[in-house]
Short mmCIF file of the C-alpha atoms (twelve columns), coordinates in Angstrom:
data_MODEL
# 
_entry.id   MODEL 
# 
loop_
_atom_site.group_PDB 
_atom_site.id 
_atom_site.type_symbol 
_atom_site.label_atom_id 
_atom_site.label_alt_id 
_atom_site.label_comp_id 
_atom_site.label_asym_id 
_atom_site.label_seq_id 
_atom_site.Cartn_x 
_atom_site.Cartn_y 
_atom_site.Cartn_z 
_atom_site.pdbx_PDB_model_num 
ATOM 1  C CA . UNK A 1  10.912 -3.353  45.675 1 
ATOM 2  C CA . UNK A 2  7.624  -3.202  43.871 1 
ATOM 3  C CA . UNK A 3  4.767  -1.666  45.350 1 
ATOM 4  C CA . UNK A 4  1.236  -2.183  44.542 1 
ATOM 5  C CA . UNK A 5  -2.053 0.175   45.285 1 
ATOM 6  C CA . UNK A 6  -1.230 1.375   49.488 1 
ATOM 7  C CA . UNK A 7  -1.271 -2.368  50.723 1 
ATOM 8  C CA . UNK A 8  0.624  -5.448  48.138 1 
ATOM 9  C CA . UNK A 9  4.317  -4.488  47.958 1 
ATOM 10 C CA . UNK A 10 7.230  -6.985  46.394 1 
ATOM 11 C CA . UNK A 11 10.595 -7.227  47.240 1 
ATOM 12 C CA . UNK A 12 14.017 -9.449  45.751 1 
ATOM 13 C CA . UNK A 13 17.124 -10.151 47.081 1 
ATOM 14 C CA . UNK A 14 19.986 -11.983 46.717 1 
ATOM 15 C CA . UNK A 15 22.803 -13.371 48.771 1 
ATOM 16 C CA . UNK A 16 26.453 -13.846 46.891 1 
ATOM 17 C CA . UNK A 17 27.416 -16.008 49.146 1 
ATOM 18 C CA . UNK A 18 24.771 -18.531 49.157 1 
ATOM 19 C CA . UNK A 19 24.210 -18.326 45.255 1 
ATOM 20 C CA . UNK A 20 20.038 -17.773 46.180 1 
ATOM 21 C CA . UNK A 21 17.645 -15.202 45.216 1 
ATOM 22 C CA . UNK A 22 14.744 -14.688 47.604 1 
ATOM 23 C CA . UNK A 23 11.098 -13.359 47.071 1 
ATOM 24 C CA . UNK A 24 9.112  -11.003 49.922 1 
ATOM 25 C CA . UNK A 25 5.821  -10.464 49.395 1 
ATOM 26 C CA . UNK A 26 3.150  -8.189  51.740 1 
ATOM 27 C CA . UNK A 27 -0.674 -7.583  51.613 1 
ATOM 28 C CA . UNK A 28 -1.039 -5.524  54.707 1 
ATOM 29 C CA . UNK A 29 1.288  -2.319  53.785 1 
ATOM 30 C CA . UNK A 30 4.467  -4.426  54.733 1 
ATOM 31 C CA . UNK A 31 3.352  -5.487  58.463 1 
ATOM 32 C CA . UNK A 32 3.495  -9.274  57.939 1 
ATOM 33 C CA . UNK A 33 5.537  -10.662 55.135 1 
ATOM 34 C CA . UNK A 34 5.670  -14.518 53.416 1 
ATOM 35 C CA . UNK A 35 9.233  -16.047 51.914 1 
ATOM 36 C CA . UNK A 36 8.708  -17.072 48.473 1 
ATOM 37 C CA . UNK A 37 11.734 -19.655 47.646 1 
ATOM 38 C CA . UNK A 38 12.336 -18.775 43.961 1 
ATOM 39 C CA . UNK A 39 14.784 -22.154 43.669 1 
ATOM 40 C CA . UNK A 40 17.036 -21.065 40.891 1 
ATOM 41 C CA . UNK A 41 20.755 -19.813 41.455 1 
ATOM 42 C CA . UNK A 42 21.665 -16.029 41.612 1 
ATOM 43 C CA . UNK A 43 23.240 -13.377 43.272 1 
ATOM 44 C CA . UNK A 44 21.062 -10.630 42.514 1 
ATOM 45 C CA . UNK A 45 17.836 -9.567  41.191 1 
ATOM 46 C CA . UNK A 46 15.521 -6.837  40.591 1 
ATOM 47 C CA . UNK A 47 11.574 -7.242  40.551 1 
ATOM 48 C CA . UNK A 48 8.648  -5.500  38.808 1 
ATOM 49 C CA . UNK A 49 4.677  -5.668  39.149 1 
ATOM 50 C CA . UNK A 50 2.909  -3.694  36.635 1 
ATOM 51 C CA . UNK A 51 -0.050 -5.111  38.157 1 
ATOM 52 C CA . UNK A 52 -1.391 -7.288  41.025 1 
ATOM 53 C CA . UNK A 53 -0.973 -10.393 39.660 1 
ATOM 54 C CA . UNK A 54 1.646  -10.281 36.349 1 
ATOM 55 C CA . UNK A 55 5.374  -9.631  37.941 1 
ATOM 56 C CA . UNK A 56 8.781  -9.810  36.633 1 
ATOM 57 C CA . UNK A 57 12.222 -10.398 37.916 1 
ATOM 58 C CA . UNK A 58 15.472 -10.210 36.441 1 
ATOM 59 C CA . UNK A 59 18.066 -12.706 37.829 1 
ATOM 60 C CA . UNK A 60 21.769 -12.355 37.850 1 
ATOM 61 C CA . UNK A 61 23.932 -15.355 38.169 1 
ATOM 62 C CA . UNK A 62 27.408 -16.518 37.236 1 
ATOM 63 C CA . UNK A 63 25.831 -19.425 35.122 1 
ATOM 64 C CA . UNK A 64 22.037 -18.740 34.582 1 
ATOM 65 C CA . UNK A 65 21.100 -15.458 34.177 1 
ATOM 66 C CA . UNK A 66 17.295 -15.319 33.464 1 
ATOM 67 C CA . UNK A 67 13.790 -13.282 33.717 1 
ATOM 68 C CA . UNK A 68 11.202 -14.625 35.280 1 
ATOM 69 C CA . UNK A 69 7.247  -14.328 34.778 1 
ATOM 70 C CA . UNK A 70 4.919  -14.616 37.453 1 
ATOM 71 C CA . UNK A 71 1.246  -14.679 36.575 1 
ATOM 72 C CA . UNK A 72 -0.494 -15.250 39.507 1 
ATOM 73 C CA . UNK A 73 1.193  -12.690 41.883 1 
ATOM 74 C CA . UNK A 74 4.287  -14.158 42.979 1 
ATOM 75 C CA . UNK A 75 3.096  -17.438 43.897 1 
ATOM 76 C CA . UNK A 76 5.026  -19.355 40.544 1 
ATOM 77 C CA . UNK A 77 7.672  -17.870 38.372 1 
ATOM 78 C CA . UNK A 78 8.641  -19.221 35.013 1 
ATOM 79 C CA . UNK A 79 11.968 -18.432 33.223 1 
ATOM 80 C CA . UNK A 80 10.979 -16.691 30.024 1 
ATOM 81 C CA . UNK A 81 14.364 -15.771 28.742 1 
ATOM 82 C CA . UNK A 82 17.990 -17.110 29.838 1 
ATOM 83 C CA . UNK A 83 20.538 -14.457 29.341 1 
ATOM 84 C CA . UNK A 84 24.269 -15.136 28.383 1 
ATOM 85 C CA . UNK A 85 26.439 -16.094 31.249 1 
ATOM 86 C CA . UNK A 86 29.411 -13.736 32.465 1 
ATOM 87 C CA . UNK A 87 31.486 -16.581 31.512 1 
ATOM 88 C CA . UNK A 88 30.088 -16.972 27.657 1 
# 
């Protein structure tokens, strides 16, 4: 989890099972939250905002592990780097 100021907080997760990593994201102190589908395979992740709007997560997968880059606060990512593979 990643919070931001008192109210914008961040969170990742992933499911093994399903192969999916999932975004959270909160503007009111973590009362309401919105699903942010990130679309690319993993079983685990971590997630950083140094500010309100520039994040970063870190994916772990079998056959793509990759960080991400979000420059508009969670709303896009983009892979910046793909990582070697457990199976490389």
């Amino acid at each position: 989890m990643s919070l931001i100021g008192d109210q914008a907080a961040y969170l990742s997760g992933g499911s093994p099972a399903a192969g999916k990593v999932g975004i959270g994201r909160s503007y009111d102190a973590g009362s309401t939250w919105e699903n942010i589908d990130l679309k690319d395979p993993g079983y685990s992740s971590r997630i950083s905002f140094p500010s309100a709007q520039t994040g970063w997560l870190v994916v772990t997968s079998d056959n793509s592990p990759a960080v991400y880059q979000t420059t508009d606060g969670g709303t896009s990512w983009v892979q910046k780097m793909l990582l070697p593979s457990e199976r490389d």
